[in-house]
C-alpha positions in Angstrom: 117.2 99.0 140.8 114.4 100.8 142.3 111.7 102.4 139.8 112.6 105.7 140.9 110.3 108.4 142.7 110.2 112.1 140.6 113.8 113.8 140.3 114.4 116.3 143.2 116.3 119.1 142.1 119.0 119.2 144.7 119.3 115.5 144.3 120.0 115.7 140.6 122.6 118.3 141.7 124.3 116.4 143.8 124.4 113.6 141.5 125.4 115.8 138.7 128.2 117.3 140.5 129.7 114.1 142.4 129.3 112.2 139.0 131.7 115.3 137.3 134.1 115.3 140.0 135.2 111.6 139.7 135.0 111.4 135.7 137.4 114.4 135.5 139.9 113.5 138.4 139.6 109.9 136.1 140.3 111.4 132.5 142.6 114.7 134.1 145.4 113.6 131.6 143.9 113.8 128.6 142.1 117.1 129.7 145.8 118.4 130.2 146.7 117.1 126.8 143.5 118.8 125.3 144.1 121.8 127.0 147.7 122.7 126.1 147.1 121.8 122.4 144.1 124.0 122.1 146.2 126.9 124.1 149.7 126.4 121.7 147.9 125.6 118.4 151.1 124.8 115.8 153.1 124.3 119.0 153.1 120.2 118.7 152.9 118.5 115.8 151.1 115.4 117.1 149.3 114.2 120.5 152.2 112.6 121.1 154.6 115.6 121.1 152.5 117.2 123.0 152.2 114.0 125.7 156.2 114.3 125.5 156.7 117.7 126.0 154.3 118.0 129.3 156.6 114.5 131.0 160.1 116.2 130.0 159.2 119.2 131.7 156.9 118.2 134.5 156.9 114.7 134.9 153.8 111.9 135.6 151.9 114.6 138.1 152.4 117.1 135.1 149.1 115.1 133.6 147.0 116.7 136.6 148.0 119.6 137.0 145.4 121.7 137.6 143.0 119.0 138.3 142.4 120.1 141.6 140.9 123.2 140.5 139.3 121.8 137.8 137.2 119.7 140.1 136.5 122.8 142.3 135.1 124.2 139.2 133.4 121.3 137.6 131.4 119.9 140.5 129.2 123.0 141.4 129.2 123.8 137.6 127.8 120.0 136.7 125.7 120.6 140.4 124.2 123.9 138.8 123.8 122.2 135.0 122.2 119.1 135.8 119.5 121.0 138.4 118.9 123.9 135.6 118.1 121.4 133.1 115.2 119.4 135.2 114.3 122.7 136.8 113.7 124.5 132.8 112.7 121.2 131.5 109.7 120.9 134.4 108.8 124.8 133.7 109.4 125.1 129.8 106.9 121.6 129.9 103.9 124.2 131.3 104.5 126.7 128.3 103.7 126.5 124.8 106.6 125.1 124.4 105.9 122.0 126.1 103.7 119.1 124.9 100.1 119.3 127.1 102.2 119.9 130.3 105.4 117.2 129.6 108.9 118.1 128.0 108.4 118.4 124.6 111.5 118.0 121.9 111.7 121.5 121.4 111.3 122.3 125.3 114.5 119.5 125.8 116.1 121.5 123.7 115.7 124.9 125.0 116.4 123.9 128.3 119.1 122.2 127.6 120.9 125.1 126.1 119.8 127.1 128.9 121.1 125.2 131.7 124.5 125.6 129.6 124.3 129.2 130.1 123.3 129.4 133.4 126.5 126.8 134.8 128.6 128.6 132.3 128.2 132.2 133.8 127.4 131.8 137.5 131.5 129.7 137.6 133.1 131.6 135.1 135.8 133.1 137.3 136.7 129.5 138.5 137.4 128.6 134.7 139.1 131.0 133.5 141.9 130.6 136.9 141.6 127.1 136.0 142.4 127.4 132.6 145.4 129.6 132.9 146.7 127.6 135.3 146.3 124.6 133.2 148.5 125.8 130.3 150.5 128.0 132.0 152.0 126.3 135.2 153.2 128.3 138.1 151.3 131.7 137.0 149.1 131.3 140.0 149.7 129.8 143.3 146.3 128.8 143.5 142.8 129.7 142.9 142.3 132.2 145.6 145.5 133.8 144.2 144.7 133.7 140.3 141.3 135.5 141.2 143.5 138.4 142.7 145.8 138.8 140.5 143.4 138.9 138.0 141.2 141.7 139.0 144.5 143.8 140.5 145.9 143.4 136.7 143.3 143.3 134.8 140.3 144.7 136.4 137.3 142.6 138.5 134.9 143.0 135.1 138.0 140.3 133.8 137.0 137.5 135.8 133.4 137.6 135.2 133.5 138.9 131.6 136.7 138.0 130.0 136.1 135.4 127.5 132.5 135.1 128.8 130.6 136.1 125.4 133.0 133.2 123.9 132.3 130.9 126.6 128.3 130.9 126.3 128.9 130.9 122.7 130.1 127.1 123.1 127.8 126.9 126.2 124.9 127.1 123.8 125.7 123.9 120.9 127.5 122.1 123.4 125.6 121.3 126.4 122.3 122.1 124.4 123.3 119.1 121.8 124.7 116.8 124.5 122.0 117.1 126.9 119.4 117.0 124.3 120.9 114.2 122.8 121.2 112.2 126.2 117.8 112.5 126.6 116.2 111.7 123.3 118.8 108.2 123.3 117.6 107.7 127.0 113.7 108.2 125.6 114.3 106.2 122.9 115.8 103.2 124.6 113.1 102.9 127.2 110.3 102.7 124.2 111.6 101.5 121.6 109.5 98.5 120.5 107.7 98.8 123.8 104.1 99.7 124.4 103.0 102.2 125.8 103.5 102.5 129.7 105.9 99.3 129.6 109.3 101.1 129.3 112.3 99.4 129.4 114.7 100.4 132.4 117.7 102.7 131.5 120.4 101.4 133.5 123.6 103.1 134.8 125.1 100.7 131.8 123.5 101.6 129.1 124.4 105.2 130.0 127.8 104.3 129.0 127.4 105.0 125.6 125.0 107.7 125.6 127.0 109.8 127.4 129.9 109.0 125.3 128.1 109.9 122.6 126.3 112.9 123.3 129.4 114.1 124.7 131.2 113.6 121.6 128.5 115.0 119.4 128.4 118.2 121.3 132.0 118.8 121.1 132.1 118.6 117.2 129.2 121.1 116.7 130.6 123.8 119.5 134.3 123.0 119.1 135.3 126.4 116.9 133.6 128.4 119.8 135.6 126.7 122.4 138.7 127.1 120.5 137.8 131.6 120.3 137.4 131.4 124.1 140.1 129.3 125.5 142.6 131.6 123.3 140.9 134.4 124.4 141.8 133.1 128.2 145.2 133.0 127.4 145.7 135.4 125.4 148.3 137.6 127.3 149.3 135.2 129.5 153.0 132.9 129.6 154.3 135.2 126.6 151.3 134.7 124.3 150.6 138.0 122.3 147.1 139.4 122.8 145.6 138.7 119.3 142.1 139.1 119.7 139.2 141.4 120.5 136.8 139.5 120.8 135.2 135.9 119.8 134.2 136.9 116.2 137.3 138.7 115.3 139.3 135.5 116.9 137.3 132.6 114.6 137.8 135.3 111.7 141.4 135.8 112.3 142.4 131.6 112.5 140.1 131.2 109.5 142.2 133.8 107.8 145.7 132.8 109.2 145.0 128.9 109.7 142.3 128.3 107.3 138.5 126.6 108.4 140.6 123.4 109.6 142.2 125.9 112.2 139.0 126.3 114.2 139.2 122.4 114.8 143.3 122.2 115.7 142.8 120.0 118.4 139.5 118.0 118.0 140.9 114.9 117.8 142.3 115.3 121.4 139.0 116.7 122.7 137.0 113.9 121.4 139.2 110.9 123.0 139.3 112.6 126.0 135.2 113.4 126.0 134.5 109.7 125.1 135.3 108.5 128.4 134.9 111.4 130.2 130.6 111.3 128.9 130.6 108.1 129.6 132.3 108.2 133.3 130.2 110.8 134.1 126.6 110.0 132.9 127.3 106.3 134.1 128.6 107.8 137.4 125.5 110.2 138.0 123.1 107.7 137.4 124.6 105.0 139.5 124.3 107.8 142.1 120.8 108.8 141.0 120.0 104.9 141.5 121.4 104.6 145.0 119.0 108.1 146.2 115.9 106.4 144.3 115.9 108.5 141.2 114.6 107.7 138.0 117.5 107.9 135.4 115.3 108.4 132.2 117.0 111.6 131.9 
């Protein structure tokens, strides 16, 4: 593999987004599974009712159902995330923030979260079609369509703020944490027990891991934010009351009527679909990052 010039920002993009589009198309079952479960909390017992319930009624392309626009949504949102996060990592390096003019820990950190932000607000409209879709089949006939609807019902401010607040919430812990911790177990690996300046290679391989893990670790520490804005999404929607006001009254009200375990009700499904999914897609973008001549240190 090529030692790999300085990472162009478009490049990253690409990567990032290309990498997204084939881990999700790859894992879009258990994303359906994860989905529905967090959507109908107390609606299946287990991951296998669930897994039942979704053939019965729809059948083997039930799984992917609303893959398609989940692609449309994750590729420019990965696109966006993984350029944001080189682009703040390269500027927060020059500030005080940084460490003499490189990415320091706390500068990963802080861009890492930001770049979360930044994906998670410029493509909200696309998720929250996406997700309505998802777990509510036939409500849209599409993506063009859900976007109408929504503003003619619900007013234009829906699609960009609906949920949004929520959203950024979990956009914060989660890509902050598994960015951040990509990077530090990228660092790590390339010096550990190395001199200085004699780095080992991180190699599309031993991404595998890392991303499974940071992926994973991301999801546990933002999971009860992402379970207050996906039932925000839905609230309303396929003869779901509207319950909540807003993401603080909706972690209040589970912890109240579900207990703290309530804020987790499907976890377990989001972690075995986020294993291979981090791993798919940090393994795919820096296989891609390889064949342009980037470095893959992170």
């Amino acid at each position: 593999m090529p030692a790999g010039k300085k990472k162009a920002g478009w490049e990253s993009a690409v990567a990032g987004g290309a990498g997204a589009a084939f881990a999700r198309t790859v894992v879009a079952p258990l994303e359906r599974l994860r989905m529905q479960m967090i959507a109908d909390p107390g609606k299946y017992p287990s991951m296998i009712a669930c897994v039942s319930d979704i053939h019965a009624k729809e059948g083997i392309p039930g799984f992917w159902r609303g893959n398609s626009i989940n692609v449309y949504r994750i590729a420019p949102q990965s696109a966006i995330g993984f350029f944001c996060k080189d682009y703040y990592k390269v500027k927060l390096g020059e500030t005080p923030l940084g460490n003499n003019g490189k990415p320091s820990v706390l500068s990963l950190a802080v861009s890492s979260s930001l770049s979360g932000i930044t994906m998670m607000t410029l493509t909200y409209p696309l998720d929250l079609v996406r997700t309505r879709m998802t777990t509510t089949p036939g409500i849209y006939d599409g993506l063009l369509h859900g976007c109408q609807v929504i503003a003619r019902e619900e007013g234009l401010h829906s699609l960009f703020c609906k949920g949004l607040t929520a959203a950024n919430m979990f956009a914060v812990p989660y890509y902050g944490t598994s960015f951040f911790v990509l990077d530090m177990m990228k660092r790590k690996f390339a010096t550990y027990g190395r001199e200085p300046g004699n780095e080992r290679a991180v190699t599309p391989a031993a991404s595998l891991p890392m991303g499974a893990a940071a992926n994973m670790i991301g999801c546990a520490v933002a999971f009860p934010f992402q379970t207050a804005w996906k039932r925000i999404q839905v609230q309303g929607t396929g003869g779901r009351p509207i319950r909540y006001t807003g993401p603080v009254n909706c972690l209040t009200t589970i912890i109240k009527e579900e207990g703290f375990f309530g804020l987790f009700n499907g976890l377990r499904a989001n972690l075995i679909k986020l294993a291979p999914t981090g791993a798919i897609q940090f393994w795919s973008v820096d296989i891609i990052k390889g064949w342009m001549g980037l470095s893959i240190k992170g």
